[in-house]
N, C-alpha and C positions, 0 to 999 in steps of 0.2 A: 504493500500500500504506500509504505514511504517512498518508496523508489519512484513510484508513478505522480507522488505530490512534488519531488524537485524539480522535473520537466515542466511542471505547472506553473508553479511560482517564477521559474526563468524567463518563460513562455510571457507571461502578464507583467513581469518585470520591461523585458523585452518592448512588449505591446506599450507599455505606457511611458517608457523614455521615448519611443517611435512618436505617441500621440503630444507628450509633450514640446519635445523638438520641432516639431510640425504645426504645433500650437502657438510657440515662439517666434517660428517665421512668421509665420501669420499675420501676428500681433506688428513683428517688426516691420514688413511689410506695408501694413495699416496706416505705422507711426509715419511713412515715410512719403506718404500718398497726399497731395490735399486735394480737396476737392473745394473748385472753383465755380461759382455760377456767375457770369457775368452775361453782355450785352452783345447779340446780334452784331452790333457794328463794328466791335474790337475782334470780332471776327472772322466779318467777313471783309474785315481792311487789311487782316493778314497780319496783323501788330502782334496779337498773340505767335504765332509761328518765328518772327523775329526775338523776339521777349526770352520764351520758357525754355528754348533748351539751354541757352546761357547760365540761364539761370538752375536747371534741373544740373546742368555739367560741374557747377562748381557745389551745390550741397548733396547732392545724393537724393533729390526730392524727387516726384513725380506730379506731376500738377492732372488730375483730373478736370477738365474744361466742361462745362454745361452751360452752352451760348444759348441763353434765352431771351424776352425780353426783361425791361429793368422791373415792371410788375412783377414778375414770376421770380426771377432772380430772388427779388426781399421776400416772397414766401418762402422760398425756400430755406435762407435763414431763419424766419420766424419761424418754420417747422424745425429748424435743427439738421435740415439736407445737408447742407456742406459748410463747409469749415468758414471759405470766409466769400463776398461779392466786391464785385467791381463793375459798378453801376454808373448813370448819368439823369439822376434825377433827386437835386439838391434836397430840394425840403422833404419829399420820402425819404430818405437817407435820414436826413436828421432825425426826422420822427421815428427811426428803426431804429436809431441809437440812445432816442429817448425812452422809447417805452423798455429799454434793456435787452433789449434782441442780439444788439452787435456793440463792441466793446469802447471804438472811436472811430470816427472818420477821419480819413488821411485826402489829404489833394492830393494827386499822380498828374494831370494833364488834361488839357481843355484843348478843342477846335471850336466851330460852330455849325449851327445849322445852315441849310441853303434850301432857297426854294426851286425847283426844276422843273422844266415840264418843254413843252414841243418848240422847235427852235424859232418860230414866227411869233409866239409869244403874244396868242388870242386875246388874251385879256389884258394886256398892256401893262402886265405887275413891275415892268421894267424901268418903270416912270415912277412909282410909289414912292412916297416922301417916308413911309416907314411900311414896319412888315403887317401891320394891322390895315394899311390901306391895301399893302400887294393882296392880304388875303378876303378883304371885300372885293376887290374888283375880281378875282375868281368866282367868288358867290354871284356877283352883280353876270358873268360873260356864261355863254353859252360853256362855260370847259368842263371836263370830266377832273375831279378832284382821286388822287388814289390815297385813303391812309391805311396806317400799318393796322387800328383796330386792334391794338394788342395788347393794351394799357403797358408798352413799350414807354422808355424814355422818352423819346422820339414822339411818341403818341398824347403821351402829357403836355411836353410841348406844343403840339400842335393844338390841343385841345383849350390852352392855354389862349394859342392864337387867335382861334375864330371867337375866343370868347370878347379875345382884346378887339376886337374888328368889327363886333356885335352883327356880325352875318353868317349864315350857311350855306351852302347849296343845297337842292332840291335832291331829295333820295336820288332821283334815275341820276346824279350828276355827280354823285357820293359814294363811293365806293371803298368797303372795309376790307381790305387783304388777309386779315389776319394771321399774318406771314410777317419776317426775318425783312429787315432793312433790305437785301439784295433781291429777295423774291417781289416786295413793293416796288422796287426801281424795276425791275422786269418788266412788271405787269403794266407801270407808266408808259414806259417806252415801248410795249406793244399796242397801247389804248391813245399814244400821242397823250398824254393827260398830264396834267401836274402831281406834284409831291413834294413835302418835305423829305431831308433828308439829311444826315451827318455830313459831313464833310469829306470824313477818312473814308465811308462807305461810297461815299459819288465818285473823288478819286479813284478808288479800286474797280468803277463799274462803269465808267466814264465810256472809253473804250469800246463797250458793247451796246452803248444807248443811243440813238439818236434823238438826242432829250440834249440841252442845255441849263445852264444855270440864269435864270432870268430874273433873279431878285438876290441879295445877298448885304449881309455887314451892318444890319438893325445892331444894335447892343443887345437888345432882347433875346437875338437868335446864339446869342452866347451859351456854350455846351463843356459842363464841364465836370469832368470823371473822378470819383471818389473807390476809395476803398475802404472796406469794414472788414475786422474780423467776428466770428459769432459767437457770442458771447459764453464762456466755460461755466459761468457759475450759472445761466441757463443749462447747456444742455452740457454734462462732464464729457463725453463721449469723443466733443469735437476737438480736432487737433490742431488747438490753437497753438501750438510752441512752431507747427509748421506753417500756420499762416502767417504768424507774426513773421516768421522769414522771410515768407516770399514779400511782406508789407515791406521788411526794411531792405528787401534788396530792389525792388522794385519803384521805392521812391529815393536809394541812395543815386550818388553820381554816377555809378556804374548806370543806372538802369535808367536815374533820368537822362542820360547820355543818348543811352541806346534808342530812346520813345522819342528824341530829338532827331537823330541822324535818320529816322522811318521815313525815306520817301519814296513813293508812286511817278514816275516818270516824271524825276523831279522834283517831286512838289511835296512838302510836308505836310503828313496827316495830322500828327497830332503834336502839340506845345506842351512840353514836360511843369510841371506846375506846383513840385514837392517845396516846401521853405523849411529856412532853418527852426523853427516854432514844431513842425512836423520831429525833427530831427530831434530834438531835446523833450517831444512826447513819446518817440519811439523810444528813447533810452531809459524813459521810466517805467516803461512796460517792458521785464523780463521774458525776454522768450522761453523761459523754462519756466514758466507760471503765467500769474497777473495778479495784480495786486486784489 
């Protein structure tokens, strides 16, 4: 009997360094993964792809990316999805940080909005004394409007817009994509129609539209990208030690270097935006905790 219990005990000895071991990659694995919800336009501008491996090559991280729009994105911290966003829609932001969702917000980089649409430019938004007059005389002209519908950053803004204009256009002339900044410029430039749109996303899809830019450089159309991470003492789970890195490498000189030198046939997408007030918050925030 005894001879046949030491094969046993070897055996489930055996089994559970195996399951432990295994358990450990796991985990270390997990540590080493962050998982990122950010915005349609960072990429499909391609910023991301310039960005993360530099960045993955010098820590050893893995950045999981979930390009959504800036709606979806802050659910998804407020559910506790992913670690940390990187969003473009200021006072949600804040209010994500207010009600204790996400830990602080950081500046990274700002572009602006632009309005585009068919190159004859039907409604004459090209004459407009500001972006509230460009977006009445679209409501006012026979044109097809495209938006994203997606309670997108992008989509706030605009919503913003017609509100500042105190005009609409008629349903049949209104139309909700509810699709990704690049799929809404698509559907523009097959409908001849106008849209809003980032900057870094027009750049990037320029190319493929025959659409131009017929309104641009309000101050209001000012667009500008934050970063959160989600908050530990909400959810323990989330791996803030690794957001917190990619925060400070992301808005150090390395990275604001890197989101500076980003250009599209030339042309800069996006203006790095991190200050020293950023730099002396990050230092109080231990990446191997939080306060």
């Amino acid at each position: 009997m005894l001879k046949n219990i030491k094969p046993l005990i070897c055996a489930l000895s055996t089994a559970s360094c195996i399951f432990l071991v295994t358990g450990l990659a796991q985990a270390d694995r997990m540590n080493r993964t962050i998982r990122m919800a950010t915005t349609t336009s960072t990429e499909n501008s391609g910023l991301l792809r310039h960005l993360l491996p530099r960045f993955e090559q010098q820590t050893g991280y893995q950045v999981h990316v979930i390009a959504v729009g800036t709606g979806k994105a802050l659910r998804m911290g407020r559910d506790g999805d992913v670690d940390l966003i990187l969003v473009h829609a200021r006072p949600a932001e804040e209010l994500f940080v207010k009600k204790g969702y996400g830990m602080q917000r950081y500046n990274v980089m700002y572009n602006d909005f632009v309005l585009v649409g068919p190159k004859s430019d039907p409604a004459g938004i090209a004459k407009s004394k500001d972006a509230a007059e460009a977006f009445s005389r679209i409501a006012q002209s026979s044109s097809l409007f495209i938006s994203r519908g997606d309670d997108s950053g992008t989509h706030k803004k605009e919503m913003a817009l017609w509100k500042n204009s105190g005009a609409t256009p008629p349903d049949n002339r209104y139309r909700e994509a509810g699709q990704g900044m690049g799929k809404a410029l698509q559907i523009a430039g097959e409908l001849n129609a106008y849209t809003l749109t980032d900057r870094g996303t027009w750049l990037a899809y320029v190319s493929k539209l025959d659409l131009k830019i017929n309104y641009e450089g309000d101050p209001q159309l000012h667009n500008p990208y934050g970063i959160i991470a989600v908050s530990p003492e909400r959810y323990q789970d989330t791996n803030f030690k690794g957001a917190m890195n990619l925060i400070e490498w992301i808005t150090s000189k390395e990275g604001q270097e890197m989101i500076g030198k980003y250009h599209i046939a030339g042309k800069q997408l996006f203006m790095p935006a991190a200050d020293q007030k950023q730099a002396v918050a990050l230092q109080r925030h231990s990446v191997d905790g939080h306060n």
